[in-house]
N, C-alpha and C positions, 0 to 999 in steps of 0.2 A: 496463510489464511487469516485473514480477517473479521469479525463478526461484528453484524450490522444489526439493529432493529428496521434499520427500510434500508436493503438493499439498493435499489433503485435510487435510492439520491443518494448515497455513498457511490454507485456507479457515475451518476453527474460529475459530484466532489472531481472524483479521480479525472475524470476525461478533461474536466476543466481546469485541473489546478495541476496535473503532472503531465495534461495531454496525450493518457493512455487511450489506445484503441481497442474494442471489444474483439476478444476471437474465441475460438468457440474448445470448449473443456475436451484437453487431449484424450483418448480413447484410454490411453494406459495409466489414467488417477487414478487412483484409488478411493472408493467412496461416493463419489460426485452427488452431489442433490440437486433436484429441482432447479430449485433456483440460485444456482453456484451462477455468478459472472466472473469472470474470468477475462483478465487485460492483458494486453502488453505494451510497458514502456516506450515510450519513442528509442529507435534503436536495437530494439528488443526483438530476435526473431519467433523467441519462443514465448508463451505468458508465465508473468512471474506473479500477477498482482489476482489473488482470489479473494472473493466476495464472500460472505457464507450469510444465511439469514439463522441469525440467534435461536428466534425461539422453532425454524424446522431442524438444528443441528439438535436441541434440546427433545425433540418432538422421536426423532431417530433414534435417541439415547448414546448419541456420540459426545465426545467431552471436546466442552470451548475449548480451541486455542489460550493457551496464555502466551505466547512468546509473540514480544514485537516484532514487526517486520521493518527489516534493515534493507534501504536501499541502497550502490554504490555509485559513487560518479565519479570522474576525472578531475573535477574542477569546481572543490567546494564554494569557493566566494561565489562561481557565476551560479551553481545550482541556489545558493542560497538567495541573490538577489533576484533569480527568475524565479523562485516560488516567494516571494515578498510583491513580486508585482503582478503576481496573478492573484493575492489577498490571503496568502496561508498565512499570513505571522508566524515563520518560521523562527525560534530561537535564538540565540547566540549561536555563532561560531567556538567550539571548545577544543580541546588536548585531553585526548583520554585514551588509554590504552596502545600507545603509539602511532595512532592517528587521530586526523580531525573531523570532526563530525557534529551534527545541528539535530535538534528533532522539529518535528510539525506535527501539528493532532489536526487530527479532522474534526467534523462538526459533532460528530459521537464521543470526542474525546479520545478515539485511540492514539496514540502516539506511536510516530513514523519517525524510523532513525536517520539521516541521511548520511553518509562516510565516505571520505576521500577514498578513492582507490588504493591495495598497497601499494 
């Protein structure tokens, strides 16, 4: 999960820059609000990418997320130049923890990790 002050253009961000598709919040989450959007990766049959709006998770008296959301790919160089030409300014390419992995922030500043597959 994610937290957004304007969901809806974090919903844009993602559909534009990682060409998630919207699908609709599985019956068996736990929690779900209002305005939860809910993605799935291209490739993805299930959704992994949740939306959450800040101040109604505040509003619920449920606690932010703090843990970044780590995506995986097969093929870090090409993930990294397809989000470089879709305008994310993804990172460096680095070596850390036995594999290689980049980050990207979004236009709120979260930071999104991206990591080679093991």
């Amino acid at each position: 999960m994610i937290c957004y002050a304007n969901v809806e253009a974090a919903k844009v961000w993602w559909t534009e820059v990682f060409d998630c598709k919207p699908s609709n919040v599985p019956a068996d989450w736990d929690e779900p609000l209002p305005s939860d959007v809910v993605l799935k990766l291209p490739g993805h049959d299930e959704p992994i990418i949740v939306l959450i709006d800040r101040a109604e998770v505040q509003r619920a008296g449920l606690a932010l997320p703090t843990d970044r959301p780590i995506l995986f790919c097969g093929k870090i160089k090409r993930a990294h130049e397809y989000l470089e030409g879709r305008g994310a300014s993804p990172g460096p390419i680095q070596d850390g923890g036995g594999t290689q992995f980049f980050e990207v922030r979004d236009p709120e500043g979260n930071v999104i990790e991206v990591c080679k597959e093991p």
